[in-house]
Each structure stands twice: as C-alpha cells, then as structure tokens.
C-alpha positions in Angstrom: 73.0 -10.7 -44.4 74.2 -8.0 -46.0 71.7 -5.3 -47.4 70.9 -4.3 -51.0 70.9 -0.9 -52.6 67.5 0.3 -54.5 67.9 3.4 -56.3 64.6 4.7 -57.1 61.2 4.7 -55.8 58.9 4.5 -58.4 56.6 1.6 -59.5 60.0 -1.2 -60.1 61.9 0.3 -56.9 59.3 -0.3 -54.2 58.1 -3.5 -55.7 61.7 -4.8 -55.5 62.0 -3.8 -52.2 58.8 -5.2 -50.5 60.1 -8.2 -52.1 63.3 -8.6 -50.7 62.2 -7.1 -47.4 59.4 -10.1 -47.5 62.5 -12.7 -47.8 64.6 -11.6 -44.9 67.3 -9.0 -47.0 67.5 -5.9 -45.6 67.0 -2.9 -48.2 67.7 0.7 -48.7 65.8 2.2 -51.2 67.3 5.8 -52.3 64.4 8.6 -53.2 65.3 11.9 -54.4 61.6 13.4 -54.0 60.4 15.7 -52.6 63.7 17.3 -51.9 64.3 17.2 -55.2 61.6 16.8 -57.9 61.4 16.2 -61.7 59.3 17.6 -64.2 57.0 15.0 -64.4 56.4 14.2 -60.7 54.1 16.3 -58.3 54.5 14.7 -54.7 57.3 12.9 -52.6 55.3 9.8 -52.6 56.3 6.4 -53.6 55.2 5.0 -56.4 53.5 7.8 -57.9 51.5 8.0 -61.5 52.4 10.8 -64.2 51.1 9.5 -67.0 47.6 7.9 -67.0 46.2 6.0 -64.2 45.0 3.1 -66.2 46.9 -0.2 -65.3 45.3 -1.3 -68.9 42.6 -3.9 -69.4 41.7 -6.3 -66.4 39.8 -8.8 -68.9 40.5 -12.1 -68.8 42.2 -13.4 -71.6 43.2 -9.9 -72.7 47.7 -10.1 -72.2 47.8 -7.4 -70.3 45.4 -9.1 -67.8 47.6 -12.5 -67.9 50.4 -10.4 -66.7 48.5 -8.9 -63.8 46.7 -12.1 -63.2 50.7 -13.9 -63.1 51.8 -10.8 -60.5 48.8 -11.6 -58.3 49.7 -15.3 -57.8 53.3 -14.0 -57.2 52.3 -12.0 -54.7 52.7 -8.4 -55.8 52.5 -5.6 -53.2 51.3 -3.4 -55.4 49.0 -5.1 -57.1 47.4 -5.7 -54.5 47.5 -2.2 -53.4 45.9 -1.1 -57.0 43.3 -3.6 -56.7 42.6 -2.1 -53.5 42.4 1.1 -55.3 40.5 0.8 -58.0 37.8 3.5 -59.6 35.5 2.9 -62.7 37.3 2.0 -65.6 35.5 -0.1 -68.1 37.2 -3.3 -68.3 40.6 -1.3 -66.8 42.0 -1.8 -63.6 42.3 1.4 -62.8 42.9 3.6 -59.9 43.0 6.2 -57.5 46.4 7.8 -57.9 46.6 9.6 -54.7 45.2 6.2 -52.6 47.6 4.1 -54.5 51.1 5.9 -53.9 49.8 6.8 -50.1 49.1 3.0 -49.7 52.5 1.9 -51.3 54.5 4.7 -49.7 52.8 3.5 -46.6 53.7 -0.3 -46.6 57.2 0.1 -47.8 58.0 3.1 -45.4 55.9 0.8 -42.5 58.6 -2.4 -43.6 61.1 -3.0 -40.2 63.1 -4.4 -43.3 63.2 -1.2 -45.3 65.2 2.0 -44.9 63.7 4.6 -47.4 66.5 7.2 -47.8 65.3 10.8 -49.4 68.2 11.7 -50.6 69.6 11.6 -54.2 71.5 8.3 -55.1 74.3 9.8 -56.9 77.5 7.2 -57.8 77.2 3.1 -59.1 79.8 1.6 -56.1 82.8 0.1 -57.6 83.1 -4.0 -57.6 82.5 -5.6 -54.2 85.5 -7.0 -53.1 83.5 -10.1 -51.3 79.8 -11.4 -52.3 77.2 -9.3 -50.2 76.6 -6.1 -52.3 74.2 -5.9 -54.7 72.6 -2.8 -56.1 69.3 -2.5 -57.9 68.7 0.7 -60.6 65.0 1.9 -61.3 65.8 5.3 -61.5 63.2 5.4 -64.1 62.9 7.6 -67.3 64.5 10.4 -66.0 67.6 9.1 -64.5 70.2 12.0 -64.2 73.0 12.9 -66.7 75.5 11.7 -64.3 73.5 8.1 -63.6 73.6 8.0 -67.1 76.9 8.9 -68.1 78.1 5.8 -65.5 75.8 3.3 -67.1 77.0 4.0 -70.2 80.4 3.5 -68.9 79.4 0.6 -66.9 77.6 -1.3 -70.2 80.0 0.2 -73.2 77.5 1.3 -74.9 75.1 4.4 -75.4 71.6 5.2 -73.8 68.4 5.5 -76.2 65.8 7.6 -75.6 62.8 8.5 -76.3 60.1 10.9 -75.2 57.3 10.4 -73.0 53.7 12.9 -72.8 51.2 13.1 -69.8 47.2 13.0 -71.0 45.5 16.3 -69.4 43.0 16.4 -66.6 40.0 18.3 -66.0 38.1 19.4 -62.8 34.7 17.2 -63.1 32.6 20.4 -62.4 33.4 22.5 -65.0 32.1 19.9 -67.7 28.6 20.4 -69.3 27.5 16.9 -68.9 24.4 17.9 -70.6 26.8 17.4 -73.8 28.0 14.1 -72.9 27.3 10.7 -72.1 28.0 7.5 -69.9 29.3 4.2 -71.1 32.0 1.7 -71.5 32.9 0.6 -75.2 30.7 -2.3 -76.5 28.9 -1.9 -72.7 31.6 -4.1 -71.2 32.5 -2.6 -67.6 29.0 -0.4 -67.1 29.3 3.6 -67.8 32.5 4.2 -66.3 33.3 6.8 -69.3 32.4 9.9 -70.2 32.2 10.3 -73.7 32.4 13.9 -75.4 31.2 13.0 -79.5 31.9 15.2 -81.8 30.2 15.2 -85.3 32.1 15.4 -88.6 32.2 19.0 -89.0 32.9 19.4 -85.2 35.6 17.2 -85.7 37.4 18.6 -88.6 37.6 21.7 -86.9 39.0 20.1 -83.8 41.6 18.3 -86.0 42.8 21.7 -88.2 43.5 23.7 -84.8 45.2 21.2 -83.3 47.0 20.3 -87.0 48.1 24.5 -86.2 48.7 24.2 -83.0 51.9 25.8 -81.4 54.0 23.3 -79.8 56.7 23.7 -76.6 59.9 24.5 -78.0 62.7 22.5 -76.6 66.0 22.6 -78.5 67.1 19.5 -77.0 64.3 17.8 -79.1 65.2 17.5 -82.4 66.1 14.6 -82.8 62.5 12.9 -81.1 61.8 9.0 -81.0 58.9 8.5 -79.5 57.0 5.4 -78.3 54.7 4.3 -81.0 52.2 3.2 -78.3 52.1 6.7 -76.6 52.1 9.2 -79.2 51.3 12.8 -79.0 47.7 13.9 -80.3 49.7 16.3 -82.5 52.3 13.7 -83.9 49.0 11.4 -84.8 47.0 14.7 -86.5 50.3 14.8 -88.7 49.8 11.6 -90.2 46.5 12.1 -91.5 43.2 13.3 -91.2 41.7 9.8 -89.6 44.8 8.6 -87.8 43.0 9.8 -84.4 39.1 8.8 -85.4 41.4 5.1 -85.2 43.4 6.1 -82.3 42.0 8.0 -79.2 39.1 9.5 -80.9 38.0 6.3 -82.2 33.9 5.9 -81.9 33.7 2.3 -82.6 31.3 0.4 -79.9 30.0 3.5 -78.6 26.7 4.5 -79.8 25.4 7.9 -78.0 22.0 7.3 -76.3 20.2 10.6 -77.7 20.7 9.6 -81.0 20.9 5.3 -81.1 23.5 5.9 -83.7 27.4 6.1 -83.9 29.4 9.2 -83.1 31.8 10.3 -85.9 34.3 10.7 -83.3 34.5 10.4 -79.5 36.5 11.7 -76.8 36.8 9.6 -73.4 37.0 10.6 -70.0 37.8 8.2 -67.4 38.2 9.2 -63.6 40.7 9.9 -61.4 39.2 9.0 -58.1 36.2 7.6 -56.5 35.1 11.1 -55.7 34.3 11.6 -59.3 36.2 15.3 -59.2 38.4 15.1 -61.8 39.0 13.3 -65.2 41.8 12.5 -67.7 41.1 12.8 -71.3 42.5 9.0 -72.2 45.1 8.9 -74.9 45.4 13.1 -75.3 48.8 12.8 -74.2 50.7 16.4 -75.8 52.8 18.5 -75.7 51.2 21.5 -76.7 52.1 24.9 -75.6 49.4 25.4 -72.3 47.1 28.2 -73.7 47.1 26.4 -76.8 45.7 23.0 -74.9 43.0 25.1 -73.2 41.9 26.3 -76.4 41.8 23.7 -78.5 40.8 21.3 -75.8 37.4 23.6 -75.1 36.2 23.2 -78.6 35.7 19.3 -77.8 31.7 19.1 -76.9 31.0 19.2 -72.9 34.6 20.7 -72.4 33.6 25.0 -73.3 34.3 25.9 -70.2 36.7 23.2 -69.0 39.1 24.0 -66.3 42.3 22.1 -66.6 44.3 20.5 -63.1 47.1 19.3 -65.2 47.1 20.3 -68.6 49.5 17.3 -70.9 53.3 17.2 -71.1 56.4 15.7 -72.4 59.4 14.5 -70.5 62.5 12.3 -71.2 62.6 8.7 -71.2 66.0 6.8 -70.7 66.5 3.2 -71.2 69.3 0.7 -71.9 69.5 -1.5 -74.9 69.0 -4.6 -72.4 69.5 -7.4 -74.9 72.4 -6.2 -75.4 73.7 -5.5 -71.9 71.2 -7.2 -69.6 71.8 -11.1 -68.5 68.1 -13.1 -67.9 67.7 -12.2 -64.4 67.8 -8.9 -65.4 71.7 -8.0 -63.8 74.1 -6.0 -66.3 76.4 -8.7 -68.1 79.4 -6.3 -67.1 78.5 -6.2 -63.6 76.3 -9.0 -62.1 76.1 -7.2 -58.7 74.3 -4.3 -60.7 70.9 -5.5 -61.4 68.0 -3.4 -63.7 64.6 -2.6 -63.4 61.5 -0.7 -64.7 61.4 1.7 -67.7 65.4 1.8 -67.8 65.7 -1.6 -68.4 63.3 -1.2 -71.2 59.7 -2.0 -70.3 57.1 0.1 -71.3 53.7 0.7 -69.2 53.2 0.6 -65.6 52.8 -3.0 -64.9 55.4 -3.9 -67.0 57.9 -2.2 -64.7 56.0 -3.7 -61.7 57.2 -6.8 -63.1 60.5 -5.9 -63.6 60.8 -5.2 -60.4 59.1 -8.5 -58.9 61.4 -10.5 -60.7 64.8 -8.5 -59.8 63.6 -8.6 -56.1 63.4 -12.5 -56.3 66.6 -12.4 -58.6 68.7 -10.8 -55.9 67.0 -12.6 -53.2 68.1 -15.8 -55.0 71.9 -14.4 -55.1 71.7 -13.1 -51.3 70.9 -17.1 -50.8 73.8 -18.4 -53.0 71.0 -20.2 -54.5 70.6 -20.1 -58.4 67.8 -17.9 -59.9 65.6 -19.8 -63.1 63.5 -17.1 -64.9 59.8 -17.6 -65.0 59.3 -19.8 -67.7 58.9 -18.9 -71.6 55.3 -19.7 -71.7 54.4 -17.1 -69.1 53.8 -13.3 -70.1 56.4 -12.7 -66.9 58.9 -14.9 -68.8 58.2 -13.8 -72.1 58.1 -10.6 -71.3 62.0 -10.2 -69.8 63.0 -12.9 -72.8 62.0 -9.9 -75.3 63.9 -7.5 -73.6 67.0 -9.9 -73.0 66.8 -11.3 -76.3 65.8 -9.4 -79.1 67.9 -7.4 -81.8 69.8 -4.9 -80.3 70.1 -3.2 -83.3 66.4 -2.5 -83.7 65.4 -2.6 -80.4 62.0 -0.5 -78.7 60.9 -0.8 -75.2 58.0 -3.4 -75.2 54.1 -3.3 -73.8 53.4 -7.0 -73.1 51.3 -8.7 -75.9 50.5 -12.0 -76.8 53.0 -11.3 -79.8 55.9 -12.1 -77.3 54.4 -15.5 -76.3 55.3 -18.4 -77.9 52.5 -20.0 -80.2 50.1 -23.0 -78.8 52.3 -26.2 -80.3 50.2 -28.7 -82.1 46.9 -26.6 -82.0 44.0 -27.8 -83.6 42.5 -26.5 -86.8 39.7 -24.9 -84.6 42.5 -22.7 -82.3 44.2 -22.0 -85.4 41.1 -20.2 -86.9 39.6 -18.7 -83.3 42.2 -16.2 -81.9 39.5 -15.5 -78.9 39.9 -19.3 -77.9 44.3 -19.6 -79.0 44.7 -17.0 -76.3 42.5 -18.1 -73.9 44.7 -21.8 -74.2 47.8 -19.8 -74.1 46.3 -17.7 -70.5 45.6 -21.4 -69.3 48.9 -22.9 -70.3 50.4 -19.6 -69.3 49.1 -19.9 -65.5 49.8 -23.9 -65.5 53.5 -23.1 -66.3 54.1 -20.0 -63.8 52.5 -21.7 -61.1 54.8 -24.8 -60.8 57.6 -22.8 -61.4 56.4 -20.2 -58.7 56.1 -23.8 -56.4 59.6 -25.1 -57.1 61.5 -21.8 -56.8 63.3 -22.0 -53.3 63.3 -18.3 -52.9 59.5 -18.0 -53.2 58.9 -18.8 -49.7 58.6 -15.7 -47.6 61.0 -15.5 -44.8 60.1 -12.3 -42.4 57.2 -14.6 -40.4 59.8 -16.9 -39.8 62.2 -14.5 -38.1 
C-alpha cells in the first residue's frame, strides 16, 4: 500500500499519523525541528505546546469536554497521552508539557509504521498519475512563505491571518505566596490555582502601566486580526477600563480566604508540571516589549520579585478559508489527494486540531481502502465542528473553538429544556455520544489493522 505524506509534526500531524499507522498505511511524517526552529517553538519534540498548556475544561457537559469525551471513544493517541499527563487544573485537563510531547514523540517515533523525517517539507507533489499518493498539511500556524505561496496557488485563493500570543511563565520560587492564595473558581477541581488579587487601587495602577506599556514593534503588523478568543492583555486594556476585570482578571467565584470576601480583581496561576516549579499566568498572553512585561508583571501582588522562564509573545497564524476550499473530509476541493489539518485548516485551540487530525487520518485511511469516508455525524461536536469550517460564509469566516453554538438545537424539546440550558446541553452531550458511537461502529475503516498483520 502505498504510503502517505504528513507534513508537520505538531498536535494534527502526529495524530494523523498514529492513525493511519494503527490501520496498516505506512506514513512519513516531515519535521523541520530542531534543525530548524520557529519563533514560537523551543524543542525538537513532537507535539509540542507554545501557547498555554490547558486542553480547556474536562467537565462534563461543558463542549469542549464533549469533544474530548468523542476523541476518547475514537481512540485518540494523544488524548490518551494528555490524560496520562495531567497536573492540577481546576476542572481543566491539563498537562505536563514536557511529559506530553516526550510521550507523543515517543509513540509516534516507536511506530514500525512511521518514518519521522527531520527535515523541512518544502514542495506540494504535483497530481499522482495513479491512485496511491496522498499528502496530509499540518504545517501549522507558521507554515513557510513558500508552503504558503503553493497553497494559495493550489486553492485560488489568498491565505488569512491572524496573530497568535504565548501567556508568560514564572519560576514557582520566586513567588511570595504569602500574597496569594489556593483555589479553583466556585471550588470546582480543589486549589489547583494560585490566585494573585489585586484591590481596586492596586488594580488601576496595574491597568494604566500596562494601558502605557511599550509594545514590540513589527512593521509587518499593521494590518493585525487577531483571534477574538486569544487577545492580547494590551488589546483588552484598550477597550476599556473593565474589559480585563471580565476577561482574565475576572474575580467572580473566587472569594480570598483572609478576607471571606471577593477580590476586585484576580490574577490566576495554573501549573506547568507536577513538580509545581513553574506557572503560567492564564489568559496574559502579550506582546509587550520584555523589560516592559517584567515590570508591569511584578506590580501584580505575590509576583515583586517574579522571575520570568518565558516571558509572552506573538507569532503568525496562517489558515485557509476552508469552506471555501476544503471538501467534508477535510481534502482541498482542487486537489483531493491533498488533504488539511489543524490550525491551517482553520480550527482554533489544541484539541480542535487533535481532531482535525483524527478525522483526516481516518479520511485518508478510508481512500487508501477505496472505501467511501461519511463524516461523523452532525449531531456530534466532531461533526459539527468540521461542518462549521466546511460550511460557513467564506466571506466572513474566523477560525472556530468548538461550542455548543455549532451544534444543531435538541428538535422537539420540551418547555422544561427550552428554559434549563444546563439540562438542553446535557441532552445534546447524550444525543451527541448516541450518534458518534454508531457511526464510529459502522465505519469500515475504524477497525484497527496493525494486530492483524
């Protein structure tokens, strides 16, 4: 059988890979790192976190847990892996990033099915002359100029971007914890935070230096779009003096044990690893100039004499308009050989791309088999999550979290759903689940292959 072409090791890449390996079809997955880095990545690893290393809420009934939950039953490497992983987070799933990219890194590199090639994967092959060559693309948000410039030639049509930032992260020991306190919003998950609160007058000073804050100059920038779900601390400070009390500084079902009441504003810290050394401040995400974060950053409470690992950033994000020139199962309408996945196929967040990359595994795998490939079904956050990006208006089209805005509404629900949104999502989990699983039982290329060779 002949073997298919993953460019790009991230998150989408390696998922697609274990998948196909796990059916039969040899794979080789193309790596740049470490011979060649980017400005976001710090290690050759596969799989490896920039941003946060929050997989988002693990609460059932919450969407992004009904994605998870639908990846689990479908077998998901690294899921698995992050579960495996895991560190406090509240009701987060998340992880330890070093554990979780040695651990995927480890299993795909350990596949007999799996050549990882560390090298750059420069040139899109011309049309196959014969069925037997497909290539997958989860080059991620910083695909190169020239990748680029041949999938715009490949789809007609022009690349959007926006721009991505990277929360900061501080060495554990240099907090005064005597400033700060343990616990998870509204106690759910136990006292996986720290929480840094800052009273009114500590916040308004907070909020003016950083409103005067110097920013990185990047003359490529000027024309910024960024993701409304990731926006720099200094983009929010500029639209308003509360906009981050409701964002990332928001207080609300924290009260601070010393004083029973309320903070006016909070700061969380949520840790890296189960060693407890280090912490990322959760939604701080700039892109400040560096002395500037370490000085405005020390005037939040418990973080005077803070010592920064990683101070935040900004980088590039690239992604096609998919409904425009992505088919269902995710392969470019131009070129079915060419399939798409992860944050270039445009998904935003980290298990969104896992996804991605689940489902172009098993879409290829279907196409290695001559077999027809059925999408997971509307109902499921898997299938309404790839019907968003396949479907919606290409003229006003934005990467997508998954939320239970992209699943279609309970039909026929009684008064009582239709007034209880806890409960109408909780039906929609359940008939989510229902749906997925027959169609994960009557898809022929679900059953795994490599124990049968």
């Amino acid at each position: 059988m002949s073997a298919v072409t993953i460019a790009g090791g991230g998150l989408a890449g390696s998922e697609a890979a274990w998948q196909l390996a796990e059916r039969g079809i040899p794979v080789t997955l193309y790596e740049m790192r470490p011979g060649r880095q980017t400005p976001a990545h710090k290690t050759g690893r596969l799989a490896e976190l920039v941003c946060s290393n929050s997989l988002k809420s693990n609460a059932p009934g919450a969407a992004s847990w009904l994605l998870k939950e639908e990846l689990r039953r479908c077998a998901s490497l690294l899921l698995r892996l992050a579960g495996e992983c895991a560190v406090p987070g509240g009701t987060a799933l998340a992880v330890d990033r070093e554990r979780f990219a040695e651990g995927v890194t480890s299993a795909v590199e350990g596949h007999p099915l799996i050549t990882v090639c560390r090298e750059e994967f420069r040139e899109i092959s011309a049309p196959a002359n014969q069925r037997g060559a497909w290539t997958l693309m989860a080059t991620g948000p910083l695909t190169s100029d020239a990748l680029a410039t041949q999938l715009q030639s490949l789809t007609g049509s022009e690349n959007l971007a926006f721009y991505d930032s990277i929360s900061p992260i501080v060495d554990a020991e240099t907090l005064n914890l005597g400033r700060l306190f343990r616990a998870s919003r509204y106690n759910k998950g136990g006292e996986d935070y720290l929480n840094c609160p800052l009273t009114e007058e500590e916040y308004r000073a907070f909020y003016e230096a950083l409103r005067s804050a110097e920013a990185v100059q990047a003359h490529e920038f000027e024309d910024l779009k960024y993701f409304e779900a990731c926006l720099p601390i200094e983009e929010l400070a500029r639209r308003g003096i509360d906009t981050l009390r409701f964002g990332p500084m928001k207080p609300v079902g924290l009260l601070d044990p010393r004083t029973g009441k309320q903070p006016y504003a909070v700061v969380q810290l949520r840790a890296e690893n189960l060693r407890f050394a280090s912490y990322n401040l959760v939604g701080f995400q700039n892109h400040l100039k560096f002395p500037e974060q370490k000085r405005i950053l020390r005037m939040i409470p418990g973080l005077e004499s803070a010592e920064f690992l990683r101070f935040g950033q900004i980088h590039r994000n690239t992604y096609l308009n998919a409904p425009k020139v992505l088919a269902p199962d995710l392969s470019l309408r131009a070129r079915p050989e060419v399939f798409v996945a992860g944050q270039l196929s445009g998904v935003e967040g980290y298990v969104e791309c896992i996804a991605t990359g689940l489902l172009a595994g098993l879409a290829i795998a279907a196409q290695a088999r001559g077999e027809a490939f059925d999408p997971p079904p509307r109902t499921a956050a898997l299938g309404s999550l790839v019907h968003y990006i396949t479907h919606a208006d290409p003229g006003s089209y934005q990467p997508a979290n998954i939320s239970f805005d992209l699943l279609p509404p309970l039909e026929h629900a009684s008064k009582h759903l239709a007034r209880d949104r806890r409960a109408r999502r909780q039906k929609q989990c359940e008939r989510a689940l229902a749906d997925l699983e027959g169609w994960w039982v009557s898809m022929a290329n679900s059953r795994l292959v490599v124990s049968e060779q």
